[in-house]
N, C-alpha and C positions, 0 to 999 in steps of 0.2 A: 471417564470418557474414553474411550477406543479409540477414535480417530482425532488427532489435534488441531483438523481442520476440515472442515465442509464445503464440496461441490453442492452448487445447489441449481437444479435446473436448466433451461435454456438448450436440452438437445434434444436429436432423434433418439429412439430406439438404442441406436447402435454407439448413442454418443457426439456424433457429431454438432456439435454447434449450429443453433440457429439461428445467429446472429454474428456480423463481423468483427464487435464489438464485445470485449470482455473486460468483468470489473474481479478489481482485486481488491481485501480488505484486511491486511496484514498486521495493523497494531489494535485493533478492537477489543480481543482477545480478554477474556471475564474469566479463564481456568486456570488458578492457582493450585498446582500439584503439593499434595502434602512436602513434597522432601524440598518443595520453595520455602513454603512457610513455616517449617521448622530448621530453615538455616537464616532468615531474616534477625537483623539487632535492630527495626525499625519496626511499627505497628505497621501490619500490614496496608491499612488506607493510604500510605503513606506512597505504596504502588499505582496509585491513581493516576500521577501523573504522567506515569511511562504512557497510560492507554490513550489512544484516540475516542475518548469515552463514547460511546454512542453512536459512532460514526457509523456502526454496522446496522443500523435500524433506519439511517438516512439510506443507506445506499441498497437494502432490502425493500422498502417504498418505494425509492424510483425504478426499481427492477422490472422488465417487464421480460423479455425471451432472451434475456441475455443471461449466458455462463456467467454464474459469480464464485469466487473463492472464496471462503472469511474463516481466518483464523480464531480458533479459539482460545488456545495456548496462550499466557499474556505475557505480553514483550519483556516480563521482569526475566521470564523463564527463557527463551530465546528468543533475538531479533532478527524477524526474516529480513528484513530491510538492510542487513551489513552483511560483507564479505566472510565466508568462512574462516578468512590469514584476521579478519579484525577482532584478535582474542586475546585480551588482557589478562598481562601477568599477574593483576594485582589482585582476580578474581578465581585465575584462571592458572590451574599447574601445569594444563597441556599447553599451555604458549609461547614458553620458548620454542618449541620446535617447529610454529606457526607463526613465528616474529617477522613482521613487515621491516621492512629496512627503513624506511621512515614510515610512521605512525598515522592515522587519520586524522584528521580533528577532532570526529566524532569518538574518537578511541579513548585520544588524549583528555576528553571530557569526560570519561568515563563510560561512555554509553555505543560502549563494542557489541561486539554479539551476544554477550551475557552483562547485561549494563552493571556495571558498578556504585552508579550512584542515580537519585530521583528528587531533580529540584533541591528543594534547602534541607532536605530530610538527611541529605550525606551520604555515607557511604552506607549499603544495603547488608550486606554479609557479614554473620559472627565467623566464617572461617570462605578460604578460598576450596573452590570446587576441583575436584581430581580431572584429570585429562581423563578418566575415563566417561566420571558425569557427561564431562561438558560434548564428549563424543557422541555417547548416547544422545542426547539431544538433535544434534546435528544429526544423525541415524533417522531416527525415529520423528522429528518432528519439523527442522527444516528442509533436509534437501526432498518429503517427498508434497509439499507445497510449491516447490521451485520445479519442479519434475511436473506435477499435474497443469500446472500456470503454464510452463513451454508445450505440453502437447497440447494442451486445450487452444494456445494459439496458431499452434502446428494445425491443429485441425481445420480451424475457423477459416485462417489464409488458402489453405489448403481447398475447402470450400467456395470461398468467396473472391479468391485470390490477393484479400490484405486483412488483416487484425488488427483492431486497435485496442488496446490494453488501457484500460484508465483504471490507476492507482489508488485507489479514496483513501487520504488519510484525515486529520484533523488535527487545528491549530490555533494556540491563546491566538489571542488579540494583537494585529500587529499595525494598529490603526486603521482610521477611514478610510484611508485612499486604497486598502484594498479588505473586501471579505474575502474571498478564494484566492489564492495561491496553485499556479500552474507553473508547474514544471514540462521541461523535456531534455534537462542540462544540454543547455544553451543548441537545441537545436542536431543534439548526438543521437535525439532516444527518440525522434519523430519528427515527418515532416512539419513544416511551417504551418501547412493549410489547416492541418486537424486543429491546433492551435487557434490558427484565427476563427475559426468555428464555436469553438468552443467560450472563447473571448465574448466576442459576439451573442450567443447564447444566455450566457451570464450578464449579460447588459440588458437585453430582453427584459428579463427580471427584474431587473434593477440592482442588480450586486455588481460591485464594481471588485478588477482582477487585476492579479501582477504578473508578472512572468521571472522565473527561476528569482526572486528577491522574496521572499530571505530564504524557499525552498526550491532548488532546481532539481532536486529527483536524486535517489540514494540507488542502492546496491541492486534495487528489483528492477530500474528502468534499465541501469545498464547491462543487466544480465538480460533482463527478455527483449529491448528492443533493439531491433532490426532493422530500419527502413531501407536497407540495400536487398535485404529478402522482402518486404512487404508486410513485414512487421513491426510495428509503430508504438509507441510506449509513453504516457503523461500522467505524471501526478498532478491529482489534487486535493489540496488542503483549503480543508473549510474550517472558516473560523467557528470556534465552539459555541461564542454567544448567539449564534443566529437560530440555533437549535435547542441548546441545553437550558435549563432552568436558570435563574440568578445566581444561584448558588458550583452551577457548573457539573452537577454533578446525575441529575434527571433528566430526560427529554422533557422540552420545554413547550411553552405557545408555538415556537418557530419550528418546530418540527414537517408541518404538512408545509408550510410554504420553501424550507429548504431542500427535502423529497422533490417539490414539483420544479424548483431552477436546476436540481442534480438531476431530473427527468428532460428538461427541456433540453440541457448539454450533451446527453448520451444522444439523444434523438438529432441532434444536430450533427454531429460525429457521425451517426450512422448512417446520414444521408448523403457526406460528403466520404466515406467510402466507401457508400454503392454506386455515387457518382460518378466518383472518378475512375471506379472498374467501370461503369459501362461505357463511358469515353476512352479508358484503355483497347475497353474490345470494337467499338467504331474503328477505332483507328487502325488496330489488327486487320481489319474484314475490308478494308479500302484497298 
């Protein structure tokens, strides 16, 4: 594969976005590069669980003229979702000279920018990766998904004068009282309104939501969202049973009917920021 990730759609000619609304789909990712899978002491299935299995086929369904991003790369090999400084010594030789003065949790768990461990399966790697691997990586396959995600919502605001960024991940089971999980860490990575929309939207349906418990949005909300520029940023985690087979591991029955509540949320979002730009410019023109 050439590229370790795919723009797909939703512009002019020239690029620009036709929609104020752009999705991202950063742990999906199905490409294990050989020099992954011959440094594993785990069978490779055992990688499954890092993925948001399938998430990238829910959110190619509900797509309609909106910019999408979807990695392909799979999160064993790097995780867009963490800071560049979250690089584990225990994986990792370039990390002392990229040592956070205290540690993430998600670091401390193993699961930095190059996870260390996946579920009950343990620890992943027969040896630790050289600063130079783990460099190239970051080269070649994170910073230029973090580069196309900032222009593309460069553009969109730019256009429409606000972007919203909805994050699509996916997540076990974390009881009834909620299927989706919305983030905006507590309120840093996007207005309130797009929020309540979104809430909203998913009740439509009948899937009931939580807000930032037990996900409030990792490294991509707070690097791309904005809203003192007009640029606005929300994860969401959909739980895996509403989509995948019994077994967790197929698109299942629920597949169209999750496409169409992940279709009714963007469509709600997009409404309430063209709304609120054309109320911006009333209120300019008075």
């Amino acid at each position: 594969m050439d590229a370790s990730f795919e723009r797909i759609g939703g512009q002019e000619p020239d690029g620009t976005p036709l929609s104020p609304v752009v999705l991202s789909v950063p742990h999906a990712g199905r490409d294990y590069p050989l020099a992954l899978r011959t440094a594993l002491r785990v069978p490779e299935a055992a990688l499954v669980v890092l993925e948001d299995r399938y998430v990238d086929h829910v959110a190619q369904g509900a797509r309609s003229i909106e910019t999408m991003l979807v990695q392909h790369r799979a999160r064993a090999w790097i995780d867009l979702n963490r800071s560049e400084t979250e690089r584990d010594a225990r994986v990792d030789e370039g990390a002392r000279a990229h040592s956070q003065p205290t540690a993430s949790a998600k670091l401390r768990s193993g699961l930095g920018l190059v996870p260390r461990r996946a579920g009950a399966a343990g620890d992943l790697w027969r040896r630790r990766f050289t600063g130079a691997e783990v460099a190239a990586r970051i080269v070649e396959d994170y910073r230029p998904y973090h580069e196309a995600l900032a222009m593309t919502l460069a553009a969109a605001r730019d256009r429409f004068g606000i972007a919203v960024l909805l994050d699509i991940h996916s997540m076990p089971a974390v009881g009834p009282h909620a299927r989706i999980v919305l983030g905006d860490r507590f309120g840093q990575a996007s207005a309130g309104r797009f929020v309540t929309r979104l809430e909203a939207a998913a009740a439509q349906t009948g899937v009931r939501t939580a807000l930032n418990t037990p996900y409030a949005g990792g490294h991509i909300l707070e690097r791309q969202g904005a809203p003192s520029r007009n640029i606005h940023a929300i994860q969401i985690e959909i739980d895996r049973t509403l989509y995948l087979d019994p077994m967790l591991d197929r698109p299942g029955t629920g597949m169209a009917q999750t496409i169409a509540t992940l279709r009714t949320m963007i469509d709600a979002v997009t409404d309430e920021a063209m709304a609120g730009q054309a109320g911006a410019t009333a209120l300019a023109a008075e």
